[in-house]
Steps between C-alpha positions, in 0.01 A plus 500: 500500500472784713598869421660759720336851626664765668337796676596854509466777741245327694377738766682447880182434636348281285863305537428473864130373465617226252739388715263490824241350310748240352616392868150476647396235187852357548673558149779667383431892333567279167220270577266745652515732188450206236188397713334847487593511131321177392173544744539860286517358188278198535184657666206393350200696369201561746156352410343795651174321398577158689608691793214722552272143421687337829466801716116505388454113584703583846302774604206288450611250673517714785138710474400573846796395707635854588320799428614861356494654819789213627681503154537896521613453847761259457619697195580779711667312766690348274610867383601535883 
């Protein structure tokens, strides 16, 4: 069974994003709010550990393929 929410005074704006954002995935408003709301609600936790583990292995993986000097650079032409 499903239950029924309604919004109030929901900002012009945001109204107008929803409904772009709703067209560009190719839902209804309906459907485009319900699928924010449930990745919202069902995010899971971050294993900050795990992640910071695979970025460590991946880096290593990598030792002496670009240096500092070409990471900084590409980090600021990314900026660019």
């Amino acid at each position: 069974m499903n239950a029924t929410l309604s919004l109030k005074e929901v900002p012009v704006g945001t109204h107008r994003t929803l409904k772009e954002r709703a067209e560009r995935n190719h839902r209804s408003l309906n459907s485009e709010i319900l699928a924010i709301l449930e990745a919202a609600v069902s995010s899971q936790k971050i294993d900050t550990n795990e992640n910071l583990r695979k970025a460590r292995a991946l880096r290593q993986s990598f030792t002496g393929l670009i240096s500092d000097t070409d990471l900084q650079a590409a980090k600021r032409a990314g900026r660019s």
